[in-house]
C-alpha positions in Angstrom: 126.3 102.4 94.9 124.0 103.3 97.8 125.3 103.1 101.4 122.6 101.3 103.7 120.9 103.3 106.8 123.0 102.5 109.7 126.2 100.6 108.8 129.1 100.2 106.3 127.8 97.7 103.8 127.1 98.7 100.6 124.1 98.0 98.2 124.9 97.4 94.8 122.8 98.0 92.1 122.2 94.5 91.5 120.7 93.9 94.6 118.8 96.9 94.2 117.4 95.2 90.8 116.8 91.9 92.6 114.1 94.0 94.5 112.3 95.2 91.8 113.0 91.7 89.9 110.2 90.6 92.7 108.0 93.6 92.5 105.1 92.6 90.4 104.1 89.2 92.4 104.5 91.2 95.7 102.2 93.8 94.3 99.6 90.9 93.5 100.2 89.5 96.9 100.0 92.8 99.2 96.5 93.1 96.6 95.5 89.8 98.2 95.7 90.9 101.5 94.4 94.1 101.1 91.9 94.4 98.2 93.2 97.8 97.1 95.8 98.5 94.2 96.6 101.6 95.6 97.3 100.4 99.2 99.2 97.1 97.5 101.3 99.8 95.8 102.2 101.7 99.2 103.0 98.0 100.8 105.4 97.4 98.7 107.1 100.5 98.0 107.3 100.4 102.0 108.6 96.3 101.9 111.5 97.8 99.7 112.0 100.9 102.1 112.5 98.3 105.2 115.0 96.0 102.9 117.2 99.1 101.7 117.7 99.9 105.2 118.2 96.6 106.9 120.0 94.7 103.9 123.2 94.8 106.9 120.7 92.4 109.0 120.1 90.0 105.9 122.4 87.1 106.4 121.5 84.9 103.5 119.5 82.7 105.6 116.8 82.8 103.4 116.4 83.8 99.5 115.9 87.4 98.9 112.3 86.6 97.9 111.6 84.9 100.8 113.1 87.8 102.9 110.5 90.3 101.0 108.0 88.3 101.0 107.9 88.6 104.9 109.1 92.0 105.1 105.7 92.6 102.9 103.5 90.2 105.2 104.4 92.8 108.2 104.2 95.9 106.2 100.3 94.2 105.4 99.7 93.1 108.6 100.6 96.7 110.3 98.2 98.2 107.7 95.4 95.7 108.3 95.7 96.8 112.0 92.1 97.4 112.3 88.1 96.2 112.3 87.4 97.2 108.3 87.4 94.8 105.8 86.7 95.5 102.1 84.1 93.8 100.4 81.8 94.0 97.4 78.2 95.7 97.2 77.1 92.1 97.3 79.1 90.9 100.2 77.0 94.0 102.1 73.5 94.3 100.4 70.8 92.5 99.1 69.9 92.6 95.4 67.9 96.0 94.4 64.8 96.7 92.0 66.0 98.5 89.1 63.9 101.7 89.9 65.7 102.0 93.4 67.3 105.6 93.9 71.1 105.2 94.0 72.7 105.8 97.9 74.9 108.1 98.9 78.3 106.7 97.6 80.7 105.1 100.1 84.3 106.1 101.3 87.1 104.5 98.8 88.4 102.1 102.0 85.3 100.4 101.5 85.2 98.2 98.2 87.6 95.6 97.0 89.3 98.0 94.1 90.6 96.1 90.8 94.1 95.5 89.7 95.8 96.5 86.4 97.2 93.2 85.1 100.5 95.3 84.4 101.1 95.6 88.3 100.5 91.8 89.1 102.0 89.6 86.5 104.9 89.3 85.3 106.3 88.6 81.4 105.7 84.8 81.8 102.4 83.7 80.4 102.7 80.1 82.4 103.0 82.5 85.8 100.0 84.3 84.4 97.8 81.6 83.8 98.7 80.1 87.1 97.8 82.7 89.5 95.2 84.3 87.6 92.5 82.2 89.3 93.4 83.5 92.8 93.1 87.2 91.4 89.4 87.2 90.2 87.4 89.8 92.6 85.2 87.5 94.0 88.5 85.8 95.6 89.9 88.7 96.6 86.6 89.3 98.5 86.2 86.2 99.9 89.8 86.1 101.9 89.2 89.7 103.1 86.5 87.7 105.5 90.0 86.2 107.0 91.4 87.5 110.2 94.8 89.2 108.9 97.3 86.5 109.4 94.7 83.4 108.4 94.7 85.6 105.3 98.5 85.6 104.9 99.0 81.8 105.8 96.1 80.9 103.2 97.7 82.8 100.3 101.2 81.8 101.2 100.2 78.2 101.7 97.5 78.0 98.8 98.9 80.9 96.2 102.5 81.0 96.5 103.2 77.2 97.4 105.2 78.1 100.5 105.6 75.0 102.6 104.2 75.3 106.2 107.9 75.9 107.5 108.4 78.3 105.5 105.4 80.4 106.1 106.1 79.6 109.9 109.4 81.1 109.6 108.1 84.5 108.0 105.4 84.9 110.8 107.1 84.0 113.4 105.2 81.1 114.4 105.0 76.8 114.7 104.0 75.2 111.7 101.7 73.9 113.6 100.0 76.9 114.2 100.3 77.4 110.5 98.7 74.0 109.8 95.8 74.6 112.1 95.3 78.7 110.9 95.2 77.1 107.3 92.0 74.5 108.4 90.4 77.6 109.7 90.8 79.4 107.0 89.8 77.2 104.1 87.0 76.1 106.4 85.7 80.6 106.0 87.1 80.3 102.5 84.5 78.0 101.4 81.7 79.6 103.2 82.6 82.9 101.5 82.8 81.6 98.4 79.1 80.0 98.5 78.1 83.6 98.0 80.4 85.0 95.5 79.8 85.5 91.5 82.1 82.5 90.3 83.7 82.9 87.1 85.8 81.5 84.5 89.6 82.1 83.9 89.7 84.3 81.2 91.6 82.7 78.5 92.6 85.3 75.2 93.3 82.5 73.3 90.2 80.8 74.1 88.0 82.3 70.9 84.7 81.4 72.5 85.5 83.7 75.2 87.2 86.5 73.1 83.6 86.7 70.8 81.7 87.0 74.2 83.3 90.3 74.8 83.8 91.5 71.7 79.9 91.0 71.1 79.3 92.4 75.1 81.2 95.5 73.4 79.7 95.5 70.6 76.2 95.3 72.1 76.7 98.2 75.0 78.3 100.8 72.8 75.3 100.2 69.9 73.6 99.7 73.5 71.6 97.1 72.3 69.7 96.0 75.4 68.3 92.9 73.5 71.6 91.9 72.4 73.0 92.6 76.1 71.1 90.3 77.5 71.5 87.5 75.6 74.7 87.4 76.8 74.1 87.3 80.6 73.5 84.4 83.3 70.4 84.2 84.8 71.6 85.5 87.7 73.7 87.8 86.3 75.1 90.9 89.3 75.8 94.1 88.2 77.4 96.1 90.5 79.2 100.1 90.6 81.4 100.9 93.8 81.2 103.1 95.3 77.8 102.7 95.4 76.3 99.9 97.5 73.4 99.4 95.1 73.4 95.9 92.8 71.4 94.6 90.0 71.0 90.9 89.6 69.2 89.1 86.2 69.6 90.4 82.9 65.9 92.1 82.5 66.9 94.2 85.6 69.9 95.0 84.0 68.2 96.3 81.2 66.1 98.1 82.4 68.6 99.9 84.7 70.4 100.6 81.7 67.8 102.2 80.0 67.0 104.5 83.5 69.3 105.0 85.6 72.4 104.0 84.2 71.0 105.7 80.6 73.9 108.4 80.6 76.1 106.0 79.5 74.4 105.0 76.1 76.9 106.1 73.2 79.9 104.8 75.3 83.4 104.6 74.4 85.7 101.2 75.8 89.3 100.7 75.7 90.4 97.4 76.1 92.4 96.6 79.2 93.3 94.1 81.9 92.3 94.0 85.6 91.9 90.9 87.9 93.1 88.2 85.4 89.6 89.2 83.7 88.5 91.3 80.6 88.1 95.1 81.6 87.9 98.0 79.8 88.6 102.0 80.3 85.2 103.4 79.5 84.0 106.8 78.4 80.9 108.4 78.3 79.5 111.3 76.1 80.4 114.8 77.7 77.4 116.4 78.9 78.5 119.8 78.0 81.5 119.4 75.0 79.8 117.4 71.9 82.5 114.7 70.4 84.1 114.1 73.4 83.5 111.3 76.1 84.4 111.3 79.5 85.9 109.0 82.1 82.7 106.8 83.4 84.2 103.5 84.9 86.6 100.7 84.7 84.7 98.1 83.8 85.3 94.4 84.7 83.5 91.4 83.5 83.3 88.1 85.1 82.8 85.2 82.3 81.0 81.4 83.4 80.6 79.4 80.1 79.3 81.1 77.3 77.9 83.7 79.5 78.9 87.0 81.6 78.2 86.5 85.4 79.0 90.1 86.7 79.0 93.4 85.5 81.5 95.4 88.0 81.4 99.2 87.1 84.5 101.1 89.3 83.5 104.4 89.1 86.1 106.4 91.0 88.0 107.0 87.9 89.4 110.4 89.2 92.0 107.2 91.1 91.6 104.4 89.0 91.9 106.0 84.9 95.5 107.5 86.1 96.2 104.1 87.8 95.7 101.8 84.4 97.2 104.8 82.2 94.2 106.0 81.1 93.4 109.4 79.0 91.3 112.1 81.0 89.0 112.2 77.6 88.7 110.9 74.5 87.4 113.2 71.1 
């Protein structure tokens, strides 16, 4: 047993368990808000920091859930306190020629960062499948273009099925208010979407869509550009935070593989999960050790159909290979 902050009342452990029973879809929902595993991480550590101490204040009036989830919408909303939104390269940028010189990178705070599936869903396959839609990275990027609390009616409203009572009760506010926020938000929504790579669910019981990755890995690590592009949309975006710089249509690709991005031939890549999406942990050949490959991205595909739609190389992998429990090398 824990005794609470400022009064008598003790926690026991079960209540203690009954916060971390909810951690996993309030780590997917502080993602939502703020497009960054890490800071979706901090937001809820912080949520559970603010319940342990005022659990004396919680009368029951509400489930526990519904008591975190609104302790997490202000931890999010104190954090979003502030004019910077993060986006994808091609929510900033037009499309580049594949012979353009790479920019300086950008800071981390930036870029809509992935998510390890292990952080947002839970054991349930049904709760999987059911929220893995409003995961993908071009959602993500499309509510950051929300003002901070249109973005937290729209996914408690259209993620998490609160009704507009109860989202009016965590912020505070009228439904009515919440009603007319949630018009203006579906109303951005839509525009943003317009823009955005729009992708498929990815099912891994769906075989057509386990044999397109298996023959996109098969293709990069022979790195078989003909193969590769076979297997892209015609308007295929590649893109690699933090670099602004993005690719789009699958000869462009190619031949930015083959130039730029031609360090990467030989690659290694470990299967994972990010987004809802297939990812993978992939290496490079070391420069200097022979037999061994390197960290080189986190690599996230984006499926429509039969074919890939985006090509999202994270390449801050000093952050993100520790983050989806990743090996600093392979030999």
């Amino acid at each position: 047993m824990s005794e609470t902050g400022g009064g008598s009342t003790t926690i026991t452990d079960d209540v203690l368990r009954s916060f971390e029973g909810h951690r996993r879809e309030l780590c997917a929902y502080a993602y939502r808000m703020l497009g960054s595993s890490f800071e979706a991480e901090d937001a809820v550590q912080e949520t559970f920091t603010r319940a342990w101490k005022s659990y004396d204040s919680f009368e029951g009036r509400s489930s526990v859930r519904s008591w975190l989830y609104k302790i997490t919408t202000n931890v999010c909303l104190d954090m979003l306190d502030g004019p910077q939104r993060r986006a994808r390269p091609m929510d900033l940028t037009g499309a580049s020629t594949p012979d353009t010189p790479l920019p300086p990178p950008e800071p981390d705070y930036v870029w809509v960062e992935p998510i390890p599936n292990g952080l947002a869903f839970g054991a349930d396959p049904a709760e999987a499948a059911s929220t893995k839609d409003t995961l993908r990275l071009a959602f993500v990027a499309a509510v950051q273009h929300l003002p901070a609390t249109q973005r937290a009616i729209l996914i408690m409203r259209e993620v998490l099925r609160f009704s507009a009572n109860e989202t009016a009760d965590m912020l505070n506010v009228s439904p009515a208010s919440v009603n007319s926020a949630l018009q203006r938000a579906r109303a951005t929504m839509t525009k943003a979407q317009e823009v955005s790579t729009v992708s498929d669910v990815f099912d891994e019981s769906d075989e057509r869509q386990r044999k397109l990755v298996d023959d996109f890995v098969a293709a990069f690590e022979s790195y078989d550009m003909a193969a590769l592009t076979e297997l892209l949309k015609a308007d295929v975006a590649l893109s690699m935070p933090p670099f602004s710089l993005w690719i789009s249509g699958p000869e462009n690709v190619a031949q930015f593989m083959l130039t730029t991005g031609s360090a990467c031939r030989d690659s290694r890549m470990i299967p994972l999960g990010a987004n809802g999406m297939p990812a993978f942990g992939h290496y490079k050949p070391s420069a200097d050790e022979p037999g061994v490959w390197v960290p080189w991205s986190i690599t996230v595909l984006e499926l429509d159909g039969d074919r890939i739609a985006g090509l999202n190389f994270f390449l801050d992998t000093d952050r993100l290979f520790p983050l989806f429990g990743l090996a600093p090398e392979l030999r």
